[in-house]
C-alpha positions in Angstrom: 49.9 -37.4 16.2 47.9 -40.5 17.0 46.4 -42.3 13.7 44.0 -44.2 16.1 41.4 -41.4 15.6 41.4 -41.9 12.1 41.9 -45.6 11.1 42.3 -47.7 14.6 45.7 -49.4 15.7 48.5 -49.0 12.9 50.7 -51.7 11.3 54.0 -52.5 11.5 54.9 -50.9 8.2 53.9 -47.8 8.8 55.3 -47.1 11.8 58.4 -45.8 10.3 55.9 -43.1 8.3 54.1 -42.0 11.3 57.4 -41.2 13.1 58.3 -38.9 10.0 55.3 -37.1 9.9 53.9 -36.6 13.9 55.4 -33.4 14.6 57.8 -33.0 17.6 57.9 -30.6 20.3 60.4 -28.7 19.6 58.1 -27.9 16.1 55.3 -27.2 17.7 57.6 -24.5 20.3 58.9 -23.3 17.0 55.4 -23.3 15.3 54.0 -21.1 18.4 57.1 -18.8 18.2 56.4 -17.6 15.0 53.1 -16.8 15.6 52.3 -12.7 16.5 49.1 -11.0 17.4 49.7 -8.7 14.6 50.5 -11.4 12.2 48.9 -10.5 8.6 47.0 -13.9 8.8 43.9 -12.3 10.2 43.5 -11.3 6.9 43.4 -14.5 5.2 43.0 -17.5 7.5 43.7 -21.0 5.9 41.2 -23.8 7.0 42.6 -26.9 7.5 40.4 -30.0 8.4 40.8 -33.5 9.0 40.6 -36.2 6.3 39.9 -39.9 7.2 42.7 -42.5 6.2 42.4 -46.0 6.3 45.9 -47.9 7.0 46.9 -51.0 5.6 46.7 -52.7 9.1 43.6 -50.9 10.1 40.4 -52.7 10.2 37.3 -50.3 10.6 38.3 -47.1 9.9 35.8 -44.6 10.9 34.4 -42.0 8.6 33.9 -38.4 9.3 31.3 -36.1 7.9 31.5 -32.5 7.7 30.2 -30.6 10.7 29.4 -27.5 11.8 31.8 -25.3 13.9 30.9 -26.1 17.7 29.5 -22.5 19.8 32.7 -22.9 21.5 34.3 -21.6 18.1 33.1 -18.1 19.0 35.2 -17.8 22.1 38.1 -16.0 20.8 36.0 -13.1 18.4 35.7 -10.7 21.2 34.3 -7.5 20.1 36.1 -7.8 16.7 32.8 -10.7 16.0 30.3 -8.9 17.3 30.6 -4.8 17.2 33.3 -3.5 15.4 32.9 -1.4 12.4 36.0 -2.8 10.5 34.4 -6.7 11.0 32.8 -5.7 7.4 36.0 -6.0 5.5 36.5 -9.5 6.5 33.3 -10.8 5.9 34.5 -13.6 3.9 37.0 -15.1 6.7 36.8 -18.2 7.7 37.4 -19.9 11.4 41.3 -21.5 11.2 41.5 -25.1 12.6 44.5 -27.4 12.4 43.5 -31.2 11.3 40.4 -31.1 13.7 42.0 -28.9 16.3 40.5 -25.2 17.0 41.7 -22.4 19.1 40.6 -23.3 22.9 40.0 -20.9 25.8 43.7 -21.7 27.3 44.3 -18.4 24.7 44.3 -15.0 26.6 41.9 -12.9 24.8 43.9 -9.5 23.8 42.1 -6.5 25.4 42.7 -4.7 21.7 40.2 -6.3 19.8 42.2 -5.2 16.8 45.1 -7.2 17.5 43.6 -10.7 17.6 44.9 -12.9 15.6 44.3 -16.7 14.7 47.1 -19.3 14.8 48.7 -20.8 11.3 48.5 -24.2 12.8 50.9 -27.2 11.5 48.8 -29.3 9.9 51.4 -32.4 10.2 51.8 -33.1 6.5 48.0 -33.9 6.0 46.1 -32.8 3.3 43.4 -30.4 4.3 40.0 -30.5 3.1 37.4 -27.7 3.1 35.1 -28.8 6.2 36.3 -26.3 9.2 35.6 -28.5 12.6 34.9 -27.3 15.6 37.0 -26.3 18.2 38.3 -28.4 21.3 37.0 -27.7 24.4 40.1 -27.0 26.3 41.8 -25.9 23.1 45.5 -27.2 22.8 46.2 -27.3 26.3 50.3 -26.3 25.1 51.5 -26.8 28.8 50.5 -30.3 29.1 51.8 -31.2 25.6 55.1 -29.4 26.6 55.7 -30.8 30.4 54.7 -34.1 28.7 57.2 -33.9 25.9 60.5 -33.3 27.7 60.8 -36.1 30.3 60.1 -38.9 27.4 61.5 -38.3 24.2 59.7 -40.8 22.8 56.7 -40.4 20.0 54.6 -43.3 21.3 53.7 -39.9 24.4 52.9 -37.4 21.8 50.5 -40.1 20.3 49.0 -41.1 23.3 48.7 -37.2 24.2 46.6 -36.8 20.9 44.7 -40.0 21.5 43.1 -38.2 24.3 42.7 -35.0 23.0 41.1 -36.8 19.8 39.0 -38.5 22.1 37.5 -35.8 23.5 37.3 -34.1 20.0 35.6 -37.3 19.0 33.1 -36.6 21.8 32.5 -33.2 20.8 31.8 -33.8 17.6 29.4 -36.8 18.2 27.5 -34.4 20.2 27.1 -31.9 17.3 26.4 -34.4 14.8 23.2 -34.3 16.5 22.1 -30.3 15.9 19.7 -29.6 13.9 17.9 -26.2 13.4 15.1 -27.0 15.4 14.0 -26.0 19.7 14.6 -29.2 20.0 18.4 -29.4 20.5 17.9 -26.0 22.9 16.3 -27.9 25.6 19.8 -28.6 27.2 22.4 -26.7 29.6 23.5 -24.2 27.4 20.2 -22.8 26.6 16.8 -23.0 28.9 13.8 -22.2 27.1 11.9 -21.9 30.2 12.7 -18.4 30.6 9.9 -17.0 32.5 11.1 -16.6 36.3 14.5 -15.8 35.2 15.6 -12.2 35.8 17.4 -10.3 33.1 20.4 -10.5 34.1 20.6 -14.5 34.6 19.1 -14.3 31.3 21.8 -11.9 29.5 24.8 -14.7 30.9 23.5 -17.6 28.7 26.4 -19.2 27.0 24.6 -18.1 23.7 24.3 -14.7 24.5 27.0 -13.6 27.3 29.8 -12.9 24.5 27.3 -10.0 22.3 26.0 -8.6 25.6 29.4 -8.7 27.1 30.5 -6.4 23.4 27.3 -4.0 24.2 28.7 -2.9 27.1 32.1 -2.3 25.8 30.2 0.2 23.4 28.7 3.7 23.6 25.3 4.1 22.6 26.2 6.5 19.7 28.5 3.0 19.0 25.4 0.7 19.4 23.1 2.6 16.6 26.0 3.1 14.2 24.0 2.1 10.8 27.7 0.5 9.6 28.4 -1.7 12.2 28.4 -5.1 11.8 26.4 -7.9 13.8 26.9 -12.0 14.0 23.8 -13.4 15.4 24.9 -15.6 18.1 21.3 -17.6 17.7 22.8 -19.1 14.8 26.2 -20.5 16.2 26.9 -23.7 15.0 24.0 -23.6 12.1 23.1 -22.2 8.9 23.5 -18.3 9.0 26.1 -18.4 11.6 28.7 -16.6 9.4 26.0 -13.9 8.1 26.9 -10.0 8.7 24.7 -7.9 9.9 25.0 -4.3 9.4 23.4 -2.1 11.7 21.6 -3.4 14.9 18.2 -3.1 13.4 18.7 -5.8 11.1 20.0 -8.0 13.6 16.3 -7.2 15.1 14.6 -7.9 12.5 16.5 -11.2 12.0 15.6 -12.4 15.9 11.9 -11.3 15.4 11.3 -13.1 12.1 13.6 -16.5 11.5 12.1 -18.9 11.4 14.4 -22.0 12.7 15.3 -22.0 16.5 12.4 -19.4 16.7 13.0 -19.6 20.8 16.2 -18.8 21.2 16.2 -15.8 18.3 12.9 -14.3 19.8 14.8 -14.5 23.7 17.5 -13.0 21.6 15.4 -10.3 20.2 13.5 -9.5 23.8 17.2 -9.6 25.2 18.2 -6.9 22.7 15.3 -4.6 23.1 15.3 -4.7 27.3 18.9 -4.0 27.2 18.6 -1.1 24.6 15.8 0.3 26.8 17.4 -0.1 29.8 20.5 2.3 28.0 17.6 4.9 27.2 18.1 4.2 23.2 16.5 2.2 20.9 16.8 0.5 17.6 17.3 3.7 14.7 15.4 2.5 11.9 17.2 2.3 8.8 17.9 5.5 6.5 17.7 7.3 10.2 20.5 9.2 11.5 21.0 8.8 14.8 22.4 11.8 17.0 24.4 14.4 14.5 22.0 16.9 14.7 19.8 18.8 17.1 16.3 20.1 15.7 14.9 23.5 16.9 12.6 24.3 19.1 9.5 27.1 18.4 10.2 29.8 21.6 6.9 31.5 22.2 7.5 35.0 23.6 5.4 38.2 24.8 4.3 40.8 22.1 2.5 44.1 22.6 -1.2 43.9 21.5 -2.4 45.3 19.6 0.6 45.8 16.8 2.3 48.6 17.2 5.1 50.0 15.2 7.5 52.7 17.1 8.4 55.5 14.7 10.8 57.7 15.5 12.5 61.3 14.7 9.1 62.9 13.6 9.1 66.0 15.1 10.3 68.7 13.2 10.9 72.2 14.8 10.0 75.0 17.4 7.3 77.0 17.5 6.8 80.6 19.6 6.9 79.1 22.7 10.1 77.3 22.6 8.1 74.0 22.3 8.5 70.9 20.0 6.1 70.3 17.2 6.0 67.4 14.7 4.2 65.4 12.5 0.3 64.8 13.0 -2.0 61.5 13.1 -3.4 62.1 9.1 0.0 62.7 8.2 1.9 59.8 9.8 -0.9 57.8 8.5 -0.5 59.0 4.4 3.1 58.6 4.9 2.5 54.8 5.8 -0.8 54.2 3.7 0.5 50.9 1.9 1.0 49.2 5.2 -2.9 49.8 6.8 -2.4 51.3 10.1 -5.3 51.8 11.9 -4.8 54.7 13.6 -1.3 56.8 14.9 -1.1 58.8 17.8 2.2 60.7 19.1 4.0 61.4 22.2 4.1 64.6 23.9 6.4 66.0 27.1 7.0 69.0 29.0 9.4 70.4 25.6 6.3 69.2 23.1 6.2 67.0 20.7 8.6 64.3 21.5 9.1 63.1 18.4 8.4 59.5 19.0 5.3 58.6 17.2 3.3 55.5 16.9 1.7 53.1 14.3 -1.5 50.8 15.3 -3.0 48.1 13.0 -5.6 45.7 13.5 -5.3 43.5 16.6 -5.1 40.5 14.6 -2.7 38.2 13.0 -2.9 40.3 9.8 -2.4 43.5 11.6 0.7 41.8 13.3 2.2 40.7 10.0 1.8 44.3 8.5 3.4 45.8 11.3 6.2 43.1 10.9 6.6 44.0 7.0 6.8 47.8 8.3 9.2 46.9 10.9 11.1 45.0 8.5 11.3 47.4 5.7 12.9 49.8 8.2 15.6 47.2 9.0 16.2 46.4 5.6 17.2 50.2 4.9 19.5 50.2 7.8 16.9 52.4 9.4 15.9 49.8 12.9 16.1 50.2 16.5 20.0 49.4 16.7 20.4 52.2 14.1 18.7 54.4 15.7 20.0 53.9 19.3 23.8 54.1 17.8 22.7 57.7 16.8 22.8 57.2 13.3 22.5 60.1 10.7 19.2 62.0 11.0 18.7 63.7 8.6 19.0 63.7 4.5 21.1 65.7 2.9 19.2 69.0 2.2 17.3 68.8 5.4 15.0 66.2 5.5 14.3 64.1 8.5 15.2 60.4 8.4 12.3 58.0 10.0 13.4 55.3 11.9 11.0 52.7 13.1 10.9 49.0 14.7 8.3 46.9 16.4 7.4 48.1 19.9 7.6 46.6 22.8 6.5 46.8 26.5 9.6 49.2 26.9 8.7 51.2 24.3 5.0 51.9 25.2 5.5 52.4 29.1 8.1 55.1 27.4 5.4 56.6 25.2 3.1 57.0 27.9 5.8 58.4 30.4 3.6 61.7 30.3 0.6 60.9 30.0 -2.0 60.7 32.5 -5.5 58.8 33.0 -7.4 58.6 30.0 -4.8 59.9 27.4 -2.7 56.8 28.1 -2.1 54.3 25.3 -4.2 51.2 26.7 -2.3 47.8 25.4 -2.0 44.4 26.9 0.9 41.8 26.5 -0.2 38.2 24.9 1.4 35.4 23.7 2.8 35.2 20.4 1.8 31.5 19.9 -1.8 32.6 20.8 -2.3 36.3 19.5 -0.4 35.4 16.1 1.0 31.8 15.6 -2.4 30.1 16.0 -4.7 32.1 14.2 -2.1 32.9 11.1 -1.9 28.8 11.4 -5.5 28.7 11.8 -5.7 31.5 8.7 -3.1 29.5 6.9 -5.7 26.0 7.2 -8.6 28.0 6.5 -7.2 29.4 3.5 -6.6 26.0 2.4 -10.0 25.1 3.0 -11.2 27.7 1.1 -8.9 27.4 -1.7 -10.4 23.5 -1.9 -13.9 24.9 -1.4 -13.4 26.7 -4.3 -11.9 24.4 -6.6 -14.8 22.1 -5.4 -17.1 25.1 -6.1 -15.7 25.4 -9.8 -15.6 21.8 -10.6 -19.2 21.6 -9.5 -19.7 24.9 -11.6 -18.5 23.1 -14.4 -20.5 19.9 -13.8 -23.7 21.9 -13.6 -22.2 23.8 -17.0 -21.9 20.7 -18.5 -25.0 19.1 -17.2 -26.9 22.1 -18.1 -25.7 21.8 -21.6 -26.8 18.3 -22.0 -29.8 18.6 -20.4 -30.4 21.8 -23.5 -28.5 19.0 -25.5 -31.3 16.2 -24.4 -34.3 18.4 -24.0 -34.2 19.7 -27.7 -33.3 15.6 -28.9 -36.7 14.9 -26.8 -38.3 17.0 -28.4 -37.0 16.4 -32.2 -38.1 13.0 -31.0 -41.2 14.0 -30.4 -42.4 15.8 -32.7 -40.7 12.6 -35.0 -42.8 10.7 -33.1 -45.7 12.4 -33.7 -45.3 12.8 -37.1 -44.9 9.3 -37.3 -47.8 8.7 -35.1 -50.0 11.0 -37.8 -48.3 8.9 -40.8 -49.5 5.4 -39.1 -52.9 6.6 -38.3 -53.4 7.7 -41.9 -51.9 4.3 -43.3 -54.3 2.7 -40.9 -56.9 4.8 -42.0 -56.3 4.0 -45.8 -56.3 0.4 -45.3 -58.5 0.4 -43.3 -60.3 2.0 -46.1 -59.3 -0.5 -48.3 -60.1 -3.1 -46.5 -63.5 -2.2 -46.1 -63.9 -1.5 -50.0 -62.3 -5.2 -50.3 -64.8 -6.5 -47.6 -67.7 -5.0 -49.6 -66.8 -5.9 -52.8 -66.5 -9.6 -51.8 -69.6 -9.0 -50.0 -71.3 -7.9 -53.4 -69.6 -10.7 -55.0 -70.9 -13.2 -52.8 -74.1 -11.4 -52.8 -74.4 -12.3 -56.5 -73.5 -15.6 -56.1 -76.0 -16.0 -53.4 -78.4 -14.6 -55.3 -77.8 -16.8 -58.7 -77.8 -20.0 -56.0 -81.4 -18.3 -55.1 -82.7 -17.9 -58.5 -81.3 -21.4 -60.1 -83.1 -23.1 -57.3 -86.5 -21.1 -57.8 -86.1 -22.0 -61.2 -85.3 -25.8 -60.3 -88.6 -25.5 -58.2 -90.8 -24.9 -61.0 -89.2 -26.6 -63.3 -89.9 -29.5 -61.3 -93.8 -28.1 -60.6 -94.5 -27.6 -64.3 -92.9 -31.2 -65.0 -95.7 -32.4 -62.8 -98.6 -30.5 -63.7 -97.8 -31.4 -67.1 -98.4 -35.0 -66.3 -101.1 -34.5 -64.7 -102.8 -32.5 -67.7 -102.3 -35.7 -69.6 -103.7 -37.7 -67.3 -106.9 -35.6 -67.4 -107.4 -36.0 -71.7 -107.8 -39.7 -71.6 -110.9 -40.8 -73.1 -111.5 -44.2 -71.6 -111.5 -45.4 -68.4 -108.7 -47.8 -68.4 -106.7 -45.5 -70.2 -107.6 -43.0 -67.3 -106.9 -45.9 -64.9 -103.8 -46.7 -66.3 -102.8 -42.8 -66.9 -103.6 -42.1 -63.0 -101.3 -44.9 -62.0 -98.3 -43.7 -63.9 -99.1 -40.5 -62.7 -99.0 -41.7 -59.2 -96.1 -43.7 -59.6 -94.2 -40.6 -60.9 -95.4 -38.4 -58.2 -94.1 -41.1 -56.3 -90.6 -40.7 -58.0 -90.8 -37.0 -58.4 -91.1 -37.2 -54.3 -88.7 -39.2 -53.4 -86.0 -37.6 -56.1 -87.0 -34.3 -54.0 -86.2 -35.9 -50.4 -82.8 -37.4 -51.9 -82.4 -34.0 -53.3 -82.8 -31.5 -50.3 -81.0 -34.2 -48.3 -78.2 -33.8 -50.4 -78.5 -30.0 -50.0 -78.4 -29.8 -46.7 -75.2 -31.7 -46.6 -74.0 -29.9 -48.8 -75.0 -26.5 -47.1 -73.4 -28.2 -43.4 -70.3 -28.8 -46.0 -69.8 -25.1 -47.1 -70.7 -23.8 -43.6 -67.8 -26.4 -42.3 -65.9 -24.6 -44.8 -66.3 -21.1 -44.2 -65.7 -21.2 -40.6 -62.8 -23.1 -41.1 -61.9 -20.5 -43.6 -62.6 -17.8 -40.9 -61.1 -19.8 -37.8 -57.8 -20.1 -39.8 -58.0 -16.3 -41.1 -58.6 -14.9 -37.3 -55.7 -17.5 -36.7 -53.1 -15.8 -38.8 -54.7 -12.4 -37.6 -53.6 -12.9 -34.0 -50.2 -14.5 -35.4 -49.8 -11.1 -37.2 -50.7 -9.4 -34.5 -48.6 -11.0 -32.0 -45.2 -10.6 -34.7 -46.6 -7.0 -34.9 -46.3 -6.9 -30.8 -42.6 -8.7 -31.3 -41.1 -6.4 -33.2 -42.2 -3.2 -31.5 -40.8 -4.5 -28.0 -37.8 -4.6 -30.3 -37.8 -1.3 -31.8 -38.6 0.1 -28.5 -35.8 -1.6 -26.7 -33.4 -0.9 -29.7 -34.2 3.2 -28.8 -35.1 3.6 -25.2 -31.2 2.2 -23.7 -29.9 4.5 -26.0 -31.7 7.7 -25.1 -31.2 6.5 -21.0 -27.0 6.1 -22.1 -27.4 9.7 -23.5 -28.8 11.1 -20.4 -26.2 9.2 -18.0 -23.3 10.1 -20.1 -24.7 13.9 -20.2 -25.1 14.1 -16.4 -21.6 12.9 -15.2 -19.9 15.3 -17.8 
């Protein structure tokens, strides 16, 4: 193996160490002998990869990252990979690689996807390390390596053989360096997204897809919906998810329809899938479906007599005079059968009499049919039915007595009945559908019953609403009228409080009234007496003016006298002046007195106002809650 792949041209030390460790051919002949197609290492493949090494003579030694396997790594999984049921054991296997190198398609593919089997490559005394790279394009190309190997036995040839194939590795894996999980890396050769003119078939032989479609049509279609079989989705290859099982095909559907990286290729994958299923007259089986194990049944309709009839047989009974049959009559046949509600019976009669073959009719309607059916049915379960009777089972009890046989009759039956009869005494009847004469309307019975049975539930629960309403309406009527007559009785307390202070107040009014009166009057009479007072003060000046003797002294006397009329008048000017003022000065009063009392009246009033808009609102939600509650009781 070459060491320019990993660290450039090596030095002259370790030249002795790489012609220890590159394998020789005859290993590698050795190495392919020992592998088998059965070996057990399917079971466990061991992942080698590639580590980088730097030698001591090497001067940029390139570093590897770990990369995803290449779509080419998919090659050899056959149907094994994509639709074999016993994929699901080995979910957890990995791809096998041998430092860097991969299975290539120089491998026949066995035609027993069973027997494939992954090579235990030698790994050439390298360390392995856990990323799995992808696969060569050519794959190992043994013959070359061989043919090249035996005419120079010389390592320098193996190495330059690996320098190519690493090259071309190297290539490869530049090239996948560069996926990423969006359309964008699509839009090359293996994968056109421009889809649209291409026909199905060109379509099915992309790269991506040609290896699942090519495993579909190894498969039956009972293989194809098998809820266990596991699915890789090829959309994935080379990405995240490309090592996810799918079990059953639906959830690879569902997977196509809703990832969400490289959303073109899984919805072409998807469209692919559901064309191709169609195309095989299948489809995706949900899951929790079983798909083909068994076959439902099918409703036969089929041709009844109408109306019901029930054939009953063995009822006649003995001979009479004239050699003839007789039997059992209409009323009779009729009590004998009264829990089933015939209709009406009539009987057959011959040449010999009574044939003793008799017939049942109900009501031509699905109940009729289902009473005949019960009668018909009772018969068979005492072993007393048509086959019993046409076997020629016993007749009769022991003692004596007539066994009845009966069964449903059918067209047979009646055209036997009316073999001898003629014109109008022939049974009249009509053939109809089963599905129509008794299917439908017992169906239609069956729905209407229903329907009535929720009618009348609806019926009670709305008799029990209007029970319950009508019980709170008694309930709310007699509260409305307690509260009325309360609030009557209240109203007759308030007018008789209003009336007493009313009362009062009027008593208060007129007593302040008298008491002001008196004042008023006292006022009056100190001013009257002021007045004269005042007049006598005068006219007793003037009286001594008049007994002077002489006529200075009368001169002199009139002067004062003058002089204090003078006085007396303008004391009475300052005097009323003063009065009024003061009169203006109590009148200011009063009315401000008044002013402030009608004031606080319409303040009282107002906070009387206030806080009966309260009470009312404190009792009127109340009594509205009582009545709402009540009415959706």
């Amino acid at each position: 193996m070459s060491f320019s792949k990993w660290g450039g041209k090596p030095s002259n030390s370790s030249e002795k160490q790489k012609a220890s460790s590159t394998p020789t051919v005859e290993e590698i002949n050795r190495g392919v002998g020992d592998i088998g197609l059965n070996s057990e290492q399917n079971e466990g493949w061991e992942v080698y990869a590639r580590k980088p090494k730097n030698k001591g003579g090497s001067s940029a030694g390139k570093q590897w990252a770990p990369q995803n396997p290449s779509p080419k790594a998919w090659g050899n999984q056959n149907t094994k990979a994509w639709g074999h049921p016993d994929v699901g054991k080995k979910s957890g296997t990995r791809n096998n690689a041998g430092s860097g190198r991969g299975s290539g398609n120089n491998w026949s593919t066995p035609s027993d996807p069973q027997k494939l089997a992954r090579p235990h490559l030698y790994d050439g005394g390298f360390p392995s390390s856990a990323p799995v790279p992808p696969a060569l394009k050519n794959g190992w190309d043994w013959s070359s390596r061989v043919a090249s190997a035996h005419p120079k036995d010389n390592s320098q040839v193996a190495a330059a053989a690996d320098d190519d194939k690493a090259s071309e590795h190297d290539a490869e894996d530049n090239e996948l360096d560069f996926l990423d999980e969006s359309d964008d890396d699509l839009h090359s050769d293996d994968f056109d997204s421009d889809v649209g003119e291409m026909s199905y078939e060109t379509r099915k032989k992309n790269p991506w897809f040609n290896q699942l479609f090519h495993s579909l049509d190894s498969l039956t279609v009972t293989e194809i919906n098998e809820p266990e079989r596991q699915w890789h989705c090829p959309a994935c290859k080379g990405g995240p998810g490309a090592i996810e099982w799918f079990t059953g095909l639906q959830s690879l559907m569902t997977h196509a329809k809703t990832k969400g990286l490289r959303v073109k290729i899984h919805r072409e994958l998807a469209e692919l899938l559901e064309e191709d299923l169609r195309q095989r007259g299948t489809s995706v089986v949900p899951p929790g479906e079983v798909y083909g194990r068994w076959g439902g049944m099918e409703f036969k309709d089929k041709e009844i007599v109408w109306p019901p009839m029930v054939i009953i047989m063995n009822t006649r009974l003995d001979k009479d005079e004239n050699d003839k049959w007789i039997g059992m009559g209409n009323q009779e046949l009729l009590e004998y059968f009264s829990s089933y509600a015939a209709v009406k019976a009539r009987h057959s009669y011959g040449p010999q009499g009574h044939r003793g073959m008799s017939l049942l009719i109900f009501e031509a309607s699905a109940v009729g049919y289902i009473e005949a059916d019960r009668l018909s049915e009772h018969f068979s379960e005492n072993g007393r039915n048509r086959d019993a009777w046409e076997r020629r089972s016993a007749r009769f009890y022991p003692g004596g007595k007539r066994l009845l046989y009966g069964y449903m009759a059918d067209k047979k039956d009646i055209d036997n009945f009316n073999q001898h009869s003629a014109g109008k005494s022939k049974l009249k009847f009509e053939m109809r559908s089963y599905k129509e004469a008794v299917w439908n309307p017992a169906k239609q019975m069956r729905e209407d019953n229903q329907q009535l049975i929720w009618f009348k539930n609806k019926a009670a629960k709305h008799q029990m609403q209007a029970k319950a309403l009508e019980e709170s309406l008694s309930l709310v009527s007699e509260k409305h009228r307690q509260t009325l007559e309360e609030n009557k009785i209240v109203r007759l307390k308030t007018k008789m409080h209003h009336e007493q202070i009313k009362e009062e107040m009027e008593f208060q009014e007129q007593f302040f009234k008298d008491q002001i009166k008196i004042i008023h009057d006292a006022r009056t009479a100190r001013e009257d007496n002021f007045e004269k007072t005042q007049q006598e003060q005068r006219e007793m000046v003037k009286q001594s003016n008049a007994n002077t003797a002489s006529v200075e002294d009368h001169r002199v006397r009139a002067e004062k006298v003058a002089k204090f009329i003078k006085l007396q008048d303008k004391e009475m000017e300052e005097f009323v002046e003063e009065r009024e003022n003061l009169m203006r000065t109590h009148d200011d009063r009063i009315a401000a007195l008044r002013r402030k009392y009608w004031e606080e009246e319409v303040e009282l009033e107002r906070k009387f106002d206030l806080e009966l808009s309260k009470l009312m609102e404190k009792y009127s939600p109340k009594q509205s809650d009582e009545v709402n509650s009540s009415g959706t009781m």
